[in-house]
C-alpha positions in Angstrom: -77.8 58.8 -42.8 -75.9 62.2 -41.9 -73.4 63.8 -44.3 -71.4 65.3 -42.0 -67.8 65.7 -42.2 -65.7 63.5 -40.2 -63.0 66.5 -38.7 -59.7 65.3 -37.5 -59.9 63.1 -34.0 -57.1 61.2 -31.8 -57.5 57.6 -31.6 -60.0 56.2 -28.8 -58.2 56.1 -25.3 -59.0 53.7 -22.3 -59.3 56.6 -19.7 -61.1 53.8 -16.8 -62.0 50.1 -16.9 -64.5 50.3 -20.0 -64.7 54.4 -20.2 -63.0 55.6 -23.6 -62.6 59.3 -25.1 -62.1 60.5 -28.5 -60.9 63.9 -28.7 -61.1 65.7 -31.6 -62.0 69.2 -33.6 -65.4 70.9 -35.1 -65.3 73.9 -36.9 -67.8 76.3 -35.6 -67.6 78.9 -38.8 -65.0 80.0 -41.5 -62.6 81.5 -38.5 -63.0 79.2 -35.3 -62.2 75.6 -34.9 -62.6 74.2 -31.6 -62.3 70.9 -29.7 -65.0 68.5 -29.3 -65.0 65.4 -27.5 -66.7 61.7 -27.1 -66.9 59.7 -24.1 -67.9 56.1 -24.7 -69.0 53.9 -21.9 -69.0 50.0 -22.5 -71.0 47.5 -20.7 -71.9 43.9 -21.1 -70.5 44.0 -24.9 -72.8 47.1 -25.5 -71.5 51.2 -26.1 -73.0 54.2 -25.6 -71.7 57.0 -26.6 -71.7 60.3 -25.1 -72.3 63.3 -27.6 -70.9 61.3 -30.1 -68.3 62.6 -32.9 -68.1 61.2 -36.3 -64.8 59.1 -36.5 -62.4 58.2 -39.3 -62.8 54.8 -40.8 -60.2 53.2 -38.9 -61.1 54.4 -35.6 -64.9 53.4 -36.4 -63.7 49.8 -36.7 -62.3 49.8 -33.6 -65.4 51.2 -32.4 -67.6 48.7 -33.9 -64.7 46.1 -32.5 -65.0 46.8 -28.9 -68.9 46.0 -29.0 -71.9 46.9 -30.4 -73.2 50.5 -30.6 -76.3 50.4 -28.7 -77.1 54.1 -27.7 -76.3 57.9 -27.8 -76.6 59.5 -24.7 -77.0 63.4 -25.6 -76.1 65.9 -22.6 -76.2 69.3 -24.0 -79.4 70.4 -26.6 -77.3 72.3 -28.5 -75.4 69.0 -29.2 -76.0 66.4 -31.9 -75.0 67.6 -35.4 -73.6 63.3 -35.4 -76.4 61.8 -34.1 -78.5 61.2 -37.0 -75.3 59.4 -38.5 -75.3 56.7 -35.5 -79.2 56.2 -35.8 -78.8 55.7 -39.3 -75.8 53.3 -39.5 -75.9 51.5 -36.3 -79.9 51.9 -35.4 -78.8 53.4 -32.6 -80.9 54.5 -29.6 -81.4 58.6 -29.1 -81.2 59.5 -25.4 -81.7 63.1 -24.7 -82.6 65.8 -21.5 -85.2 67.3 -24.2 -86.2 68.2 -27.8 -83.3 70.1 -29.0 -83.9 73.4 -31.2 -80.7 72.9 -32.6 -80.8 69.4 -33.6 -84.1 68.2 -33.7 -84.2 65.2 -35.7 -84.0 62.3 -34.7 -86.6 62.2 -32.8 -85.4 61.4 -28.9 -86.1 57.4 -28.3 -86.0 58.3 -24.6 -86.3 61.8 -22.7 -84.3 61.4 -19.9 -84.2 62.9 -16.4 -83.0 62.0 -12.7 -84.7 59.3 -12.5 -83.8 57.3 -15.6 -82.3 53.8 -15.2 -79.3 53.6 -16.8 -78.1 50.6 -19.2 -74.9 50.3 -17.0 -74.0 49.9 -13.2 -72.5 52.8 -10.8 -73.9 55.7 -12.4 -76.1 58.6 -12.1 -77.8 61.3 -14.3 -77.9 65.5 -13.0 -80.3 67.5 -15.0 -80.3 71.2 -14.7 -83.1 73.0 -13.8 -84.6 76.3 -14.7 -83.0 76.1 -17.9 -83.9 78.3 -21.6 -82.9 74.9 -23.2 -81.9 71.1 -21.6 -78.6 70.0 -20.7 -77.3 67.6 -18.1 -74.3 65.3 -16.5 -73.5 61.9 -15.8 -71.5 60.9 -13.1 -69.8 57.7 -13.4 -69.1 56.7 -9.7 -66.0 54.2 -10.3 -62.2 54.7 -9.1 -62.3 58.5 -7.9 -65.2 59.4 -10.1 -66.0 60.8 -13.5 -68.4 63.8 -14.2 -69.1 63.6 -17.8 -70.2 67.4 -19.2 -71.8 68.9 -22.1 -71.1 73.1 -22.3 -72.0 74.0 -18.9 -68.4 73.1 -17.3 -65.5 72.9 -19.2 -61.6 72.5 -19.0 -58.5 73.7 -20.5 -55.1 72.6 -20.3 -54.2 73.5 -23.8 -55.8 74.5 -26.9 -54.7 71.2 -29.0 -57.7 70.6 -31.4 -58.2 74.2 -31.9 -56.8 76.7 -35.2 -54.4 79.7 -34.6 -57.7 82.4 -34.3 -59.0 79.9 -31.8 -56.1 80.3 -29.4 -55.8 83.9 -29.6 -59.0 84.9 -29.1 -60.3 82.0 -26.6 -58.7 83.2 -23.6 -60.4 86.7 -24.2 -63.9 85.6 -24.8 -64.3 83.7 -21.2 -62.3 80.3 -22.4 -58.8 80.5 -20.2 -56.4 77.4 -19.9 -58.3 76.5 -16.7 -61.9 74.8 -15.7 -64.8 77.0 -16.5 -68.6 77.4 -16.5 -69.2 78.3 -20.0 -70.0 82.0 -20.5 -71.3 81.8 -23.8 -73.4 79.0 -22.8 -74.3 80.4 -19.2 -75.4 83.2 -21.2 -77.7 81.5 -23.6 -79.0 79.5 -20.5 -79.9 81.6 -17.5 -83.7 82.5 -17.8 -84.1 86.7 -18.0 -83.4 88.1 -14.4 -82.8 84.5 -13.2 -79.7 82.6 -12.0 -78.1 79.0 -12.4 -76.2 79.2 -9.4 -78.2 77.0 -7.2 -78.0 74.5 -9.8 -74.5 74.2 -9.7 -74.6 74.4 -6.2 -76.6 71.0 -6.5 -73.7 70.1 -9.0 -70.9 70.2 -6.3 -72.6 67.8 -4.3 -71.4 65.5 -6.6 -68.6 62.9 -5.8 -66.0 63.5 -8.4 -62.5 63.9 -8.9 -62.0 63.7 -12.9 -64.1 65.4 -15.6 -64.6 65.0 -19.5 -66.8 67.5 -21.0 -67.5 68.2 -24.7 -65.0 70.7 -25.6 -61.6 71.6 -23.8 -58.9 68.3 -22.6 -59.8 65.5 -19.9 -58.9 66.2 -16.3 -57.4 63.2 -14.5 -57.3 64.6 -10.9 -59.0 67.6 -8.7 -61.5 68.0 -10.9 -64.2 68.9 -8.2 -62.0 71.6 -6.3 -61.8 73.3 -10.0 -65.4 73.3 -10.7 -65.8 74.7 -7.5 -63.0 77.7 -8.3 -64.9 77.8 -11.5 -68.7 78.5 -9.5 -67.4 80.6 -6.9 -65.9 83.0 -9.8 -68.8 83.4 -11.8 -71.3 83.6 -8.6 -69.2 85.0 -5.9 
């Protein structure tokens, strides 16, 4: 079972019918802390959890009392430093886009793409294409709709969850209290000479009005209109 350290979290919020959040912190080296956040989707008594964070024991009996933790459900490849701790404790399932360099054990249970089924109702999977390393979405199509990211789009409204260095130096590095592609990981991504913007052209087609993603604060309305700000400024 993973070692990891449990960094500080907020208590799980209800953000739809049987779609939680846990937002919290990781610390990225001995200068930066940054958010990092959990989405947990509930179904039929069972959880999956989406790029999971470690939690503090009282909020990990809360998890374990709203149903059983069946799966994780890994978005980004560079992802997964908690993973191993939910395999370990809960024999959870590992789904992921790919073998992650970063995180490579566990070993995926189930490589997932487009066409996977998922274990719950009104949902769909978006895998980017042409990728250096995997990462996808997952669009929950309930109320308005809910795009669920990994690095690839993020939001700001604050800088909660992150230390002093953080906030001084994010908006200069490409992180502005606004939704973003990720330039750091657009970087890392985007094959020599290629481009992703087709990709998250194919995004935009999408149905979605809020969005969660892995770092950065959930935003409850016109969520698709700034994701599209977000492509246009990077591609324009």
């Amino acid at each position: 079972m993973s070692d990891t350290p449990i960094y500080p979290h907020d208590p799980i919020e209800e953000i739809q019918p049987d779609v939680f959040m846990a937002r919290g912190e990781i610390k990225m080296n001995a200068l930066m802390t940054i958010t990092r956040n959990m989405a947990i989707v509930r179904h039929q008594g069972e959880l999956t959890l989406v790029d999971p964070i470690r939690l503090e024991p009282s909020e990990e009996k809360r998890l374990e009392e709203m149903g059983t933790v069946k799966r994780i459900l890994r978005l980004g490849s560079m992802h997964g430093v908690d993973d191993p701790y939910y395999v370990g404790r809960y024999g959870a399932e590992l789904w992921a886009p790919g073998i992650s360099e970063a995180h490579p054990e566990p070993k995926p249970t189930l490589e997932w793409d487009e066409s996977t089924s998922l274990p719950f109702p009104d949902a769909e999977l978006f895998r980017f294409e042409g990728l250096k390393h995997p990462e996808g979405a997952l669009l929950l199509k309930r109320g308005r709709g809910l795009l669920l990211t990994c690095d690839g789009i993020q939001s700001y409204s604050d800088y909660s969850h992150c230390n002093l260095f953080a906030r001084i130096i994010m908006p200069l590095i490409g992180f502005p209290k606004t939704t973003i592609v990720g330039p750091i990981w657009l970087k890392m991504m985007t094959p020599k000479g290629g481009s992703l913007e087709s990709e998250f052209r194919r995004l935009l087609k999408l149905d979605f009005d809020q969005l969660l993603s892995a770092h950065g604060t959930f935003l409850e309305s016109g969520a698709h209109a700034a994701c599209e700000r977000a492509v246009e400024k990077v591609f324009a």
